[in-house]
C-alpha positions in Angstrom: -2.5 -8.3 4.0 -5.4 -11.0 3.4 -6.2 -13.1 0.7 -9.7 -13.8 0.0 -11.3 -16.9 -1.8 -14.5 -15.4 -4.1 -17.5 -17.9 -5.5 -15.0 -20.6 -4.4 -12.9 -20.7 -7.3 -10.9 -16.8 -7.5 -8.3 -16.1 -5.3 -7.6 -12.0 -4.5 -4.3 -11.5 -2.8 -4.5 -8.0 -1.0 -0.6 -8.0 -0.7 0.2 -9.0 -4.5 -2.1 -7.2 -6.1 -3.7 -10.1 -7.9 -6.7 -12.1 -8.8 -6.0 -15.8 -9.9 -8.1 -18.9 -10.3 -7.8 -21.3 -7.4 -5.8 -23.5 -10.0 -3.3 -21.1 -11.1 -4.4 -21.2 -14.9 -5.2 -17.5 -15.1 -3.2 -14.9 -13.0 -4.7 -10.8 -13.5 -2.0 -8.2 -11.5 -3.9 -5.4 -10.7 -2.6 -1.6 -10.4 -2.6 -0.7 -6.5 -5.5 2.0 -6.9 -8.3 -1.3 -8.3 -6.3 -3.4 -5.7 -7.2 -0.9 -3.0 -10.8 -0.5 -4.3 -11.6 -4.1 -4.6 -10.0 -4.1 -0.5 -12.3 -2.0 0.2 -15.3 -3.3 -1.4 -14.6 -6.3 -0.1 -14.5 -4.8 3.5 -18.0 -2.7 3.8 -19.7 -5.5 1.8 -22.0 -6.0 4.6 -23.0 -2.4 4.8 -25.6 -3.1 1.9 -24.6 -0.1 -0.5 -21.6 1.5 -0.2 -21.4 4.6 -1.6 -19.8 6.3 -4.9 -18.3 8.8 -1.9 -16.7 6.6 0.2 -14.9 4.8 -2.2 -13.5 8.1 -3.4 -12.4 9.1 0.3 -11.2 5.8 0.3 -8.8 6.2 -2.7 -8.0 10.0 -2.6 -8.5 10.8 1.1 -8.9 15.0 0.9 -8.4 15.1 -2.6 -11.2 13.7 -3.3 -13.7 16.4 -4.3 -10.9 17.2 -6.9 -11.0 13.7 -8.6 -13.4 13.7 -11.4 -16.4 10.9 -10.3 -15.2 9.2 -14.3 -12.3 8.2 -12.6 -13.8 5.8 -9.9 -16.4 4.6 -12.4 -13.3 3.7 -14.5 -11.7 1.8 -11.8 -15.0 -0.1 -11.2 -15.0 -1.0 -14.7 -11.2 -2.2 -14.6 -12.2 -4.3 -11.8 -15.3 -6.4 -12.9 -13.4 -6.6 -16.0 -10.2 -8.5 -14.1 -13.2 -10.5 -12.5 -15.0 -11.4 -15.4 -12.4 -12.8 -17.0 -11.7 -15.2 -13.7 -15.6 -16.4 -14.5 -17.1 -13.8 -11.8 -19.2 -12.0 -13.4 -21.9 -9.1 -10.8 -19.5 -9.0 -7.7 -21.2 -5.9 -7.1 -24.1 -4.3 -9.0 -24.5 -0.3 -9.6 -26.9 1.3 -7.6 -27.8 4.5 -9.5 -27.0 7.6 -7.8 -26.1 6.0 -4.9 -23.0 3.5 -4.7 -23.0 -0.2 -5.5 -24.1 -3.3 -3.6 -21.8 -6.6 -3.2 -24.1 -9.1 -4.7 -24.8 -11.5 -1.8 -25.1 -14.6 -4.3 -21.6 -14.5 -4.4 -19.6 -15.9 -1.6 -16.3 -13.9 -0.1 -14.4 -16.0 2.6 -11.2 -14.3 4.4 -8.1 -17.5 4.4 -4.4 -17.2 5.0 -2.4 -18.8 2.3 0.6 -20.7 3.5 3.7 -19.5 3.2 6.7 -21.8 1.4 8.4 -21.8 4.9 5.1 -23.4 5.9 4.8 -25.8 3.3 8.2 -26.9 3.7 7.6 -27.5 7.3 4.3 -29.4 6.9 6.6 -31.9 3.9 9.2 -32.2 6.4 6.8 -33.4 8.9 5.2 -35.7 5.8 8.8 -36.9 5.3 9.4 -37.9 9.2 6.1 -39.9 9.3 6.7 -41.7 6.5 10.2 -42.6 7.4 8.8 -44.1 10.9 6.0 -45.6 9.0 8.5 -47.6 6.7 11.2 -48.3 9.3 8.5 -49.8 11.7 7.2 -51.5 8.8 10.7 -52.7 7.7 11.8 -53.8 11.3 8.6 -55.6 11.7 9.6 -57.7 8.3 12.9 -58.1 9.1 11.8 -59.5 12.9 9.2 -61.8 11.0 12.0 -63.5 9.1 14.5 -63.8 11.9 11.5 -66.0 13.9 
């Protein structure tokens, strides 16, 4: 799963479900159907417009020309809602009768979050330099008062 960073300050974990503000203030858990959706926005954004279609082959597979088209314009709506009230406001714009557009204004960069084994691993490593910092420093004081 990937996490994305979007207009450098919204955070979209694939794997969680959720939007949050780079800062933690604001957290939004999202159902797995807008997770999905926003996934696959995300994805084709470079395809210029995506359309209404392929989202719903996306989300219903074969059962898509069942699924009335108020369902996905509903789950479009959910999801600039969850992003509006992170401060993103147009991610993507309606193209009518056609799909929508990712607005290109807005950045979207692909980053791995570290896990807490990770950070754990990069403090320890913190803790070990610091200890040789202050024992060389220490040694070196003590040496300077012996002679």
């Amino acid at each position: 799963m990937k996490n994305y960073l979007i207009n450098e300050n919204c955070i979209y974990n694939e794997g969680k479900y959720e939007l949050r503000t780079k800062e933690n203030s604001q957290v939004i858990k999202m159902t797995a159907m807008r997770a999905k959706c926003l996934s696959f926005i995300i994805e084709n954004a470079q395809e210029g417009i995506i359309e209404r279609s392929k989202i719903a082959a996306e989300l219903w597979g074969n059962r898509s020309h069942f699924v009335n088209d108020a369902n996905l314009t509903q789950i479009l709506y959910l999801i600039r809602r969850d992003l509006k009230m992170l401060g993103i406001s147009d991610l993507f714009i309606t193209i009518p009768r056609q799909g929508i557009q990712v607005n290109k204004d807005i950045s979207i960069k692909t980053f791995e979050e570290k896990t807490k084994t990770q950070k754990h691993q990069v403090v320890r490593k913190m803790l070990a330099a610091l200890t040789t910092v202050f024992s060389v420093t220490l040694g070196t004081a003590m040496y300077m008062h012996i002679h």
